[in-house]
C-alpha positions in Angstrom: 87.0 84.7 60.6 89.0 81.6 59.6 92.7 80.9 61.2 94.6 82.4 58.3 92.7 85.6 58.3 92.8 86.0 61.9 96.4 85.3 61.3 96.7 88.4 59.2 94.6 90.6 61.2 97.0 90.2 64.6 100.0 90.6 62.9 99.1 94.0 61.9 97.1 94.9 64.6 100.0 94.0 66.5 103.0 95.8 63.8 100.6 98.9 64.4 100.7 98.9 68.2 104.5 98.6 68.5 104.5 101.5 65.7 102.1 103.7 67.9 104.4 102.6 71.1 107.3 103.8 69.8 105.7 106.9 68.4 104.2 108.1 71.6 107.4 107.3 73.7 108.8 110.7 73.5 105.8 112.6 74.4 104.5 110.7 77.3 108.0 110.4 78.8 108.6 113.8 78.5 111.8 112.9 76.6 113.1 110.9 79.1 114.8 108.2 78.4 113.3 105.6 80.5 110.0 104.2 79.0 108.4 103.6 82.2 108.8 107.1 83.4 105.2 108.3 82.7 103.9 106.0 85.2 106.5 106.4 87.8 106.0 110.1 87.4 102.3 110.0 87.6 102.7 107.6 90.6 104.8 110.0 92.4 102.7 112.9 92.0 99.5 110.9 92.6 100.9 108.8 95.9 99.9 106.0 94.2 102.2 103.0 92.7 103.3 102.9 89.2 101.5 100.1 88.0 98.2 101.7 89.6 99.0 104.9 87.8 99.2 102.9 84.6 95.4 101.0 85.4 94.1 104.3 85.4 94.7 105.0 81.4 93.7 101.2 80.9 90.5 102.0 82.3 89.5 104.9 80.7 90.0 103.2 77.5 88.2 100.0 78.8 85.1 101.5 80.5 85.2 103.5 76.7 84.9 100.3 75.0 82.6 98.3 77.9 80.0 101.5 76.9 80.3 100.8 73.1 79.9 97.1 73.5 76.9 98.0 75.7 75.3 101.0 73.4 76.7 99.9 70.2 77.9 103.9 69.9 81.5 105.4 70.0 80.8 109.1 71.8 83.7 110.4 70.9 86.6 111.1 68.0 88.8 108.3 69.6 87.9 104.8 67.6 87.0 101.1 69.1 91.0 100.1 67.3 92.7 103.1 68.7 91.5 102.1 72.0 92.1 98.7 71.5 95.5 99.4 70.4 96.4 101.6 73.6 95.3 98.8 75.9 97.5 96.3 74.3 100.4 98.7 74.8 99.3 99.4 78.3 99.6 95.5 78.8 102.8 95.3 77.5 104.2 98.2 79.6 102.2 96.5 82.5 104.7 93.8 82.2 107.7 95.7 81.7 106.7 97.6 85.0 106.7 94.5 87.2 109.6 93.2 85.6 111.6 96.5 86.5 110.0 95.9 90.2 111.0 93.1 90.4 115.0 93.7 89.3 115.1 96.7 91.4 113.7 95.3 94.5 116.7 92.1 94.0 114.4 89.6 96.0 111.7 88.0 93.5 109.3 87.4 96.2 109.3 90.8 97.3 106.1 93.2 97.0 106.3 96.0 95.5 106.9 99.4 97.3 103.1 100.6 98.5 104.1 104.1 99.4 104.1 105.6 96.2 107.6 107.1 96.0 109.6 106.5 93.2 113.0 108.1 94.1 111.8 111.8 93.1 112.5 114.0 95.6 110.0 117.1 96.4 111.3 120.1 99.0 108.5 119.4 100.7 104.8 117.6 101.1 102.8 120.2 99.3 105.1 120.6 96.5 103.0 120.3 93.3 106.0 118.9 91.2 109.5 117.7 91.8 112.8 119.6 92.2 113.8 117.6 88.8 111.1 119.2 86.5 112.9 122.4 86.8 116.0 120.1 85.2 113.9 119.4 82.0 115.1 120.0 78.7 113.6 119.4 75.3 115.9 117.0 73.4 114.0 116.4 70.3 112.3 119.2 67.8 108.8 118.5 68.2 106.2 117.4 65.3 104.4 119.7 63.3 
């Protein structure tokens, strides 16, 4: 593949990635308005931290493609670009995620917090969801 052609190939590889971001947004933030909330909200139910919640998609998709590189087959209705695509967009919100640690914990040499808690409140431990969800409202008429 020569420069130019490469060239062409990453800028629409990478116009269709911010197109399938923005797309997705609203269903995997459960029309929240904070992009990040997925993976704040599966790190809080998990115990885990946000960006390890987020590694969790990244691998799926990239033990998905290690197996294709390996067998040379694709196993399932999910493509070898669509997968592709996702992991660039996890990389991206990757950084966005330690960006937004690092504002919110004001000290740039600071870790991140470990304990898993991202300011959602449950009533108690064994709480399956928090007192929040019962908040939710549909703001957008879903697709079709």
């Amino acid at each position: 593949m020569t420069y130019e052609k490469f060239k062409e190939f990453r800028d629409v590889f990478i116009a269709e990635a911010m197109e399938l971001s923005d797309n997705k947004s609203v269903e995997y933030t459960i029309s929240n308005e904070s992009k990040l909330y997925n993976f704040i909200h599966v790190a809080d139910r998990l115990g885990t931290t946000p960006q390890q919640a987020l590694m969790g998609y990244v691998c799926k998709h990239f033990d998905a493609l290690c197996n294709e590189a390996k067998t040379g087959k694709v196993f399932s209705d999910e493509a070898v670009r669509s997968r592709c695509l996702d992991i660039a967009n996890y990389m991206i919100l990757y950084a966005a995620l330690h960006s937004h640690t690092k504002e919110t914990t004001h000290d740039n040499n600071a870790k991140p917090n470990r304990n898993g808690s991202s300011g959602f409140v449950r009533k108690s431990k064994n709480d399956a969801e928090p007192s929040q969800w019962g908040d939710l409202q549909r703001t957008k008429k879903a697709r079709s």
